[in-house]
N, C-alpha and C positions, 0 to 999 in steps of 0.2 A: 541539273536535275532538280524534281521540284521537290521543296520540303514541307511535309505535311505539318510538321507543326503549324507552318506559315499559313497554312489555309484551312485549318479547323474552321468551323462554324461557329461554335459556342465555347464560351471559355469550360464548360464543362467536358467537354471533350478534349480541351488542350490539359486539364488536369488530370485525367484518365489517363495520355499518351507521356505525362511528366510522372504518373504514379507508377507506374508499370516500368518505365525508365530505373527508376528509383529503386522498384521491385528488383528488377534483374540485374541492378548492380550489387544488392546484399545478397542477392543469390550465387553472383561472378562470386563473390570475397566470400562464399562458404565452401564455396567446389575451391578455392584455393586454401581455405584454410586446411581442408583435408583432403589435399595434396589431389586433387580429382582433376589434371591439366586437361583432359580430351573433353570433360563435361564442362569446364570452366570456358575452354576455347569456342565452343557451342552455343554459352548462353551470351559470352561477348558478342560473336555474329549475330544473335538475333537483337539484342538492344543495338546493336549499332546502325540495322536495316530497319529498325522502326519509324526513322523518319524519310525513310525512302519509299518508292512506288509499290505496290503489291506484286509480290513476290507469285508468278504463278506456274509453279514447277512443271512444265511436260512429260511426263512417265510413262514407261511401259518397255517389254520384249525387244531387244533388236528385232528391226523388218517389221513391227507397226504402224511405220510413217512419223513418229515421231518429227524428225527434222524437216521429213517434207510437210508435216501439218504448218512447223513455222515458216518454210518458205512459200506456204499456202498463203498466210496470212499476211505476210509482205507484198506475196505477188510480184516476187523475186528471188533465183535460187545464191542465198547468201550461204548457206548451210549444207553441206556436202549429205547425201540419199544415197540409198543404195540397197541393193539386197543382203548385204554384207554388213557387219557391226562398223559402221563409218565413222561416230562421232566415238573420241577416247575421252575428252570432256566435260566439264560443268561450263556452259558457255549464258550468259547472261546478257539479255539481250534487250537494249535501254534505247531512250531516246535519244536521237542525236541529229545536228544538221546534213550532216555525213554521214555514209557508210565509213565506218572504222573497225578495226580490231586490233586488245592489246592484251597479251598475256597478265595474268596477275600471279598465278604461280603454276607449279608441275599440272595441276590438272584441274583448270580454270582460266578461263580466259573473257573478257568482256567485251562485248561489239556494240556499235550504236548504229541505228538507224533512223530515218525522218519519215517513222512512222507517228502522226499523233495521239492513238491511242497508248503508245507506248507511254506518254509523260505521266499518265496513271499506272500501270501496271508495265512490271518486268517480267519477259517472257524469259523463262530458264528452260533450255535443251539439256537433257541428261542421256547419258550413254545407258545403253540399251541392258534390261535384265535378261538372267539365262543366254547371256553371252560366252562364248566358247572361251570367251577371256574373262576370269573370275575379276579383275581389277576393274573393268567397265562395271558391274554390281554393286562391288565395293564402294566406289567413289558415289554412287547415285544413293547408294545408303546413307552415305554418309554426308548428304546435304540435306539429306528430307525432315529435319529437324527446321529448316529454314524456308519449309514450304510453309503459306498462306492460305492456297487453294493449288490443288493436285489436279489436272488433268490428267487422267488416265487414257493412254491408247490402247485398244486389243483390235483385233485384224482378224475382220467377218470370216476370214479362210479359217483360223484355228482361233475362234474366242475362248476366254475362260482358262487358262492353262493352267496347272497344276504349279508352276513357277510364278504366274501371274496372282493365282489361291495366295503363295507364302509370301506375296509381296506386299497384295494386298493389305493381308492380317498385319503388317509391319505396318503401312501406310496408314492404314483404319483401326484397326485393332488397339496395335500397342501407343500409336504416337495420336491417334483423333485426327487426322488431318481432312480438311474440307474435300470434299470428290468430284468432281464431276469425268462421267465417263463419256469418251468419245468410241464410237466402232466404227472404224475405218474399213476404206476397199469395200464400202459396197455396191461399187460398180461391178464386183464379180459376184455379184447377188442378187435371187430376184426378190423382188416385193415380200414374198411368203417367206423366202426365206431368212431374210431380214427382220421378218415378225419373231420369226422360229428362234433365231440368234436370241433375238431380245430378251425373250421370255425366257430360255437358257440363261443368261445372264444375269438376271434379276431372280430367278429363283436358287440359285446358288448363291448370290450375293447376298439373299437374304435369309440362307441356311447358315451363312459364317455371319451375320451382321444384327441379322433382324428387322432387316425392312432395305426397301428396294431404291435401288440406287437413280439417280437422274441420267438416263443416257439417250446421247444425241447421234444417229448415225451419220455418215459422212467421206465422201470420198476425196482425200489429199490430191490425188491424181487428177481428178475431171477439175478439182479446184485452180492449183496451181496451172493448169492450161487454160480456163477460162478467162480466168485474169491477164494470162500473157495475151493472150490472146480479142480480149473484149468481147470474150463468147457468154452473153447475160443469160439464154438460158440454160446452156452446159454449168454455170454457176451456180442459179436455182436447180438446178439439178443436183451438183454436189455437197448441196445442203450444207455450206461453210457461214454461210449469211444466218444461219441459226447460232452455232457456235459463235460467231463475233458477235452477235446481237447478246446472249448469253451473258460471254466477258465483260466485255464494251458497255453495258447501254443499261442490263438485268442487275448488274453487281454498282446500286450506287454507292455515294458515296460513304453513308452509313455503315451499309455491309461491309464494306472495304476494311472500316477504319475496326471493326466488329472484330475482322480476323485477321487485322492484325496487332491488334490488342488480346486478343484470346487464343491466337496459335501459340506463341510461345508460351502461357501461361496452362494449356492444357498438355503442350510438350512438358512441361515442368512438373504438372501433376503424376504424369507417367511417370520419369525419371526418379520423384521422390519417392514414389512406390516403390520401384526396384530399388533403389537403395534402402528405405527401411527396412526392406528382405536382407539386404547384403548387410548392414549395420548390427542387422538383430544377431544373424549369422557369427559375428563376430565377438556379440556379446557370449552369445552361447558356447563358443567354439573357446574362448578365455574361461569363461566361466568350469566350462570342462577341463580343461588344460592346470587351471587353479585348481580344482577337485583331486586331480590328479596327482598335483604336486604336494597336496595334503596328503593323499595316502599312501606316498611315498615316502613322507615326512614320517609319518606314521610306523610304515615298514622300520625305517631306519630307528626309529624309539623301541620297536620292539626288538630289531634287533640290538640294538644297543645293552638294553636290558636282560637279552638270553645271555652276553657277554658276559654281563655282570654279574649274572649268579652262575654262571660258568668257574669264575674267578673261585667262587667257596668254595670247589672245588679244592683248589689248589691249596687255600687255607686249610680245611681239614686236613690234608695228605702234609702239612708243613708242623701241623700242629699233632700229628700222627710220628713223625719224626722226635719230634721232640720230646713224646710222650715216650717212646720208646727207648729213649736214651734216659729219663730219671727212669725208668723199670730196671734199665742195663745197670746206674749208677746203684739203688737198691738192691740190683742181686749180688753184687762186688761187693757194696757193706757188710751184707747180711753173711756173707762166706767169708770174706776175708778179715775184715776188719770187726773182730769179735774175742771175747774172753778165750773161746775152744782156740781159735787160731794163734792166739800168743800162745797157749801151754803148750800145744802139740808145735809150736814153732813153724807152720805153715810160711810165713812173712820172711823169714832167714833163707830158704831154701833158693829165691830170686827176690831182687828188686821190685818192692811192692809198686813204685812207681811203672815200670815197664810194665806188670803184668795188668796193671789200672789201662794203661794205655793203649793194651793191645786190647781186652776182653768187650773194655766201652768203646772205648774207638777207632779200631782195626778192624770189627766184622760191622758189614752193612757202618762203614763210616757212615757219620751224618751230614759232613760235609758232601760227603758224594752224591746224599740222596736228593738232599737239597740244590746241588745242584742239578739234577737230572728232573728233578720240579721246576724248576726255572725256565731247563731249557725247553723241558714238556711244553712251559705255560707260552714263550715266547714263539714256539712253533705251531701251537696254537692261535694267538693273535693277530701272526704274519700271516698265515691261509684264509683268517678270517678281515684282515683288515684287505688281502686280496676278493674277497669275497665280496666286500660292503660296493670297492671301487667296482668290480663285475656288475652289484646290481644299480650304481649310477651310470653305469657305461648301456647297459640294456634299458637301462628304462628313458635316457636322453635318446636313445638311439630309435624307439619305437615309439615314446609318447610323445617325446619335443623335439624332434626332429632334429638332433642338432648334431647329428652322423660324424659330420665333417672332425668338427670342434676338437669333439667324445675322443675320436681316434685318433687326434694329434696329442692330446692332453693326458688323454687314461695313461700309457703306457707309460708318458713320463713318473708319472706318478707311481704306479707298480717301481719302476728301478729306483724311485727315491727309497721308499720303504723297504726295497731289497738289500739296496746300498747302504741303509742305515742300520739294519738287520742286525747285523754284527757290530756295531757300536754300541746302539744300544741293550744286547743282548751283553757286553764286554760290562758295560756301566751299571748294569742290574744286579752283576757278578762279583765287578769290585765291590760295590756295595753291600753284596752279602758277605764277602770275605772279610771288610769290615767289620759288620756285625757280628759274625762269629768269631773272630780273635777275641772276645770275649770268655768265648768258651773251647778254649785253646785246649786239646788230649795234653801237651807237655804240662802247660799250666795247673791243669785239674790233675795231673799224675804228680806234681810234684805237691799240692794240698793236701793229696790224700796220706802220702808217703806223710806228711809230717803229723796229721792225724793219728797215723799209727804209733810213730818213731815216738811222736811226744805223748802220747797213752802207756807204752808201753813204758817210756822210761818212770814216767809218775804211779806207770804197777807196782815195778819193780820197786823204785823209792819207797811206796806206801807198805809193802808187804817185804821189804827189806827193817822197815823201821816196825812193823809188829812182831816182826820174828826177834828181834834186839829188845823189845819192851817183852818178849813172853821170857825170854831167856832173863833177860835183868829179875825180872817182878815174881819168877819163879819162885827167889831162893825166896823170899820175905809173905810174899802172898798171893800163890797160884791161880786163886779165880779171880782176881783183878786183872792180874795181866792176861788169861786168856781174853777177859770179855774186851782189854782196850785193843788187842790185838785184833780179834774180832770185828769190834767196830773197823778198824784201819783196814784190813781183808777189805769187808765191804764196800770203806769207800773205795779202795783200787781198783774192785772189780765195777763200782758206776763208773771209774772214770773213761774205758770206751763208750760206753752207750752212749752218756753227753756230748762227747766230742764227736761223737759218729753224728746225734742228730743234729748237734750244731749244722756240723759241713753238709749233710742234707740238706737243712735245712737254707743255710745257704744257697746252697750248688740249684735247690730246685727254683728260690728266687730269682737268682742270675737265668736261670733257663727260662722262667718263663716273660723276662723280659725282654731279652732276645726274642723267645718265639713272639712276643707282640709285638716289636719293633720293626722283624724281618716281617711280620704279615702285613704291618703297614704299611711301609715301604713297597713290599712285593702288590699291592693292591694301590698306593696314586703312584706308581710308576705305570702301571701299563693301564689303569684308569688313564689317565694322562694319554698314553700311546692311544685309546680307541677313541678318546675325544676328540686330540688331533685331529681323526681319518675321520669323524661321525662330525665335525663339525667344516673340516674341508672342501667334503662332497654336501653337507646340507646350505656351507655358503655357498657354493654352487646351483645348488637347484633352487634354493631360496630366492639368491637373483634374477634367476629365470621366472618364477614365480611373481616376484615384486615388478617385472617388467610386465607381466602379463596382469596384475593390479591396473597398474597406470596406466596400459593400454586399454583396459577395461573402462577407466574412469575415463579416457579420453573420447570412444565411443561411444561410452552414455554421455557425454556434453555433446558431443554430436549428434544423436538422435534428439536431443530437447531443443536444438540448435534448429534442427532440419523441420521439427514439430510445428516452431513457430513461423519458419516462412513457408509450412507447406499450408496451414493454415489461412496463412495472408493470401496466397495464392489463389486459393479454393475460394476466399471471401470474395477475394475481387473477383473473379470468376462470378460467384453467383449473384455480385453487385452488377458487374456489366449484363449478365442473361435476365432478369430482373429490369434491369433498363432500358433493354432492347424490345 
């Protein structure tokens, strides 16, 4: 095979087909670096066929002539015809001493022939479009990235077809590829009508294009018979001596080397297009997804914080407890433990300790209440710490798609906090049962009992001992001893009210360290408990989040990436049109 490097003209031309070499190997190593195998495998085929013959793909319809045009131009049927979709191949057809054929893979196969036009240009047979078999379409799509110059076939019987329209616009359109049209069979055509096709075809073509295509008409038929035949004017007839003058003789060397230096790099332009759509896409689509995960982040803070003043809640209602028990403890001093209560002997009647222990701590205990606060608050935080997981389960499940995950995961999660329900709910309880031995009913019934016990005995001593001093001080000097008696009355009767507000005073110190202690506690315990849940599910979405960061920053290095070789591209591009 011949290598064109080897036969350049000028070294400027060999640096052009070494720069572009060069080009499309940084471009192979950016479709691999993000991961793009079927675009990577694309641009390797075309740097690899750069120093080979021109590439001149045969196209069109099954039953265009296609295969018969190339057994035209051999002028031997190497290539299976038909009215039938015959070729299932990419068959490529090179020079050689020999007829040969040798598969290269599933759907590709390479032949040689000792034609010598061929050592310049490869003639490629592609299976037929709008074939009844989607896979023939398939495969001819899928090489026309490695066309140079397109021959197009359509068929004077039905030109122009609507499968032909979407083919085109792939061929012309999306990928630039060079055209030249051929219109076959029209040997079932007259003159007029053959004028009439033309201009059909050109004026369509230049409604999707904008200007008019090169078409040669021609009949595969009268060709390939002339030839076998040595029928010279049946061959001027079938106007194939146009068409090979065209390829052959029209397309020199210049041109050749033009598009194949400029096909793959205007294939490339295309491709970088559609991927800065797909890249931006991407950006956008993170960029959203991150948006998202903020105001879900968001949600969760604020639900965090309806929790939190939820909680005061349960502070006031503990500090209401508590409030009501010094009211309870002040209404038992004020009745019971009092000057009126010793004389009328109220205290004798029962055990002043029992009846302390029933009136303050027998109705509406406070232990009871506080608990039923507790287990309010904990049945509370369990619906709602089910609640938080509800709303990372709906929102992974509808915003980030992560369905699958959500559903294995969520539920484990509900049974852990279900599971632990009652631990923790046990551990908040020991905890306050702790606290409160502090302020034990036997405890405080047995202070008070001595409050009394020892008031009243220091009454009785005190106004036992002025009744002794009025009696003594009588005989000698009666108003001395009333007034020391007196004096002594008096202090008997302060000494309940000191000892009363001592143990008040007391008893309310002790209470309201407790109630600070248990509000404490009651507040970074299940603070604690919602943090857990608020910080479980936000390292959850937060990962998700942070993934979708570095996905982000990955694709913007790749649009800066893709910037600068779409740019080198387009340069050299407008370096070679410019030189030409």
């Amino acid at each position: 095979m011949l290598n064109m490097l080897e036969i350049v003209k000028t070294p400027e031309s060999q640096a052009n087909i070494l720069q572009v070499v060069n080009l499309l190997e940084d471009v192979k190593k950016f479709f691999y670096r993000i991961g793009d195998i079927k675009i990577e495998k694309k641009v390797s085929e075309m740097a690899s066929q750069i120093n080979e013959p021109l590439y001149l793909v045969v196209a069109g319809e099954y039953n265009s002539g296609k295969s018969s045009f190339v057994n035209a131009i051999c002028g031997k049927r190497i290539l299976k015809d038909g009215p039938t979709p015959s070729t299932d191949k990419i068959t490529l057809l090179t020079y050689g001493d020999d007829v040969s054929s040798e598969e290269v893979d599933d759907h590709q196969c390479r032949m040689t022939y000792p034609l010598e036009a061929l050592k310049d240009i490869t003639i490629v047979d592609t299976p037929g479009t709008n074939s009844i078999i989607t896979e023939h379409q398939q495969i001819t799509e899928g090489f026309i990235h490695r066309a140079e110059l397109v021959l197009f076939v359509t068929s004077a019987d039905h030109p122009f077809t609507e499968s032909e329209r979407v083919f085109l616009q792939l061929l012309k359109g999306k990928w630039d590829r060079k055209l030249l049209f051929v219109l076959n069979k029209i040997d079932l055509k007259t003159d007029e009508e053959q004028n009439e096709i033309i201009t059909f075809i050109e004026k369509n073509f230049y409604r999707l294009f904008g200007f008019e295509p090169k078409i040669i008409s021609m009949s595969t038929k009268d060709a390939f018979l002339a030839k076998t035949t040595d029928d010279a004017e049946l061959l001027q007839k079938s106007n194939i001596e146009q068409v090979e003058n065209f390829i052959f003789e029209k397309l020199d060397y210049d041109t050749k080397m033009d598009l194949k230096i400029l096909s793959p790099l205007k294939y490339l332009v295309n491709v970088f297009e559609d991927l800065k759509g797909v890249l931006g896409e991407k950006v956008s689509h993170c960029n959203t997804e991150i948006k998202s995960v903020e105001m879900f982040e968001k949600r969760l803070k604020n639900k965090r914080q309806d929790m939190a003043d939820y909680i005061l809640k349960y502070k006031t209602e503990i500090q209401s407890v508590f409030s009501r028990l010094k009211e309870k403890v002040d209404g038992f001093l004020n009745y019971y433990v009092n000057i009126r209560a010793i004389i009328t002997m109220k205290f004798a009647r029962e055990k002043i300790d029992d009846k302390f222990k029933r009136e303050v701590f027998g109705i509406a205990n406070p232990r009871t209440e506080l608990e039923r606060i507790i287990n309010d608050a904990i049945d509370y935080f369990d619906r709602n710490n089910n609640i938080l997981w509800d709303m990372a389960h709906d929102y992974i499940e509808s915003e980030v798609s992560l369905q699958r995950k959500i559903n294995e995961e969520s539920p484990k999660r509900r049974e852990r906090y279900s599971s632990n329900r009652e631990s923790e709910k046990h551990t908040n309880l020991r905890e306050y049962a702790k606290q409160f031995q502090e302020l034990d009913g036997e405890l405080e019934g047995a202070r008070v009992y001595r409050v009394v016990q020892g008031g009243f005995i220091n009454f009785v001593v005190l106004e036992g001992l002025a009744l002794v001093i009025i009696i003594g001080l009588s005989t000698f000097f009666i108003p001395l001893g009333i007034i020391v008696a007196v004096i002594l009355a008096g202090i008997g009767f302060s000494i309940y009210p000191l000892k009363r507000r001592k143990y008040r005073s007391e008893f309310v110190q002790r209470v309201d360290a407790i109630s600070e202690r248990y509000n404490n506690m009651m507040l970074f315990e299940f603070e604690k408990i919602v943090d857990r849940v608020i910080e479980d599910i936000g390292n959850r979405i937060s990962s998700y989040r942070d993934t979708r960061w570095s996905e982000r920053e990955e694709v913007n290095r790749q649009i800066s990436d893709l910037k600068t070789i779409s740019e080198q591209t387009k340069d050299f591009i407008r370096k070679s049109c410019h030189t030409s």
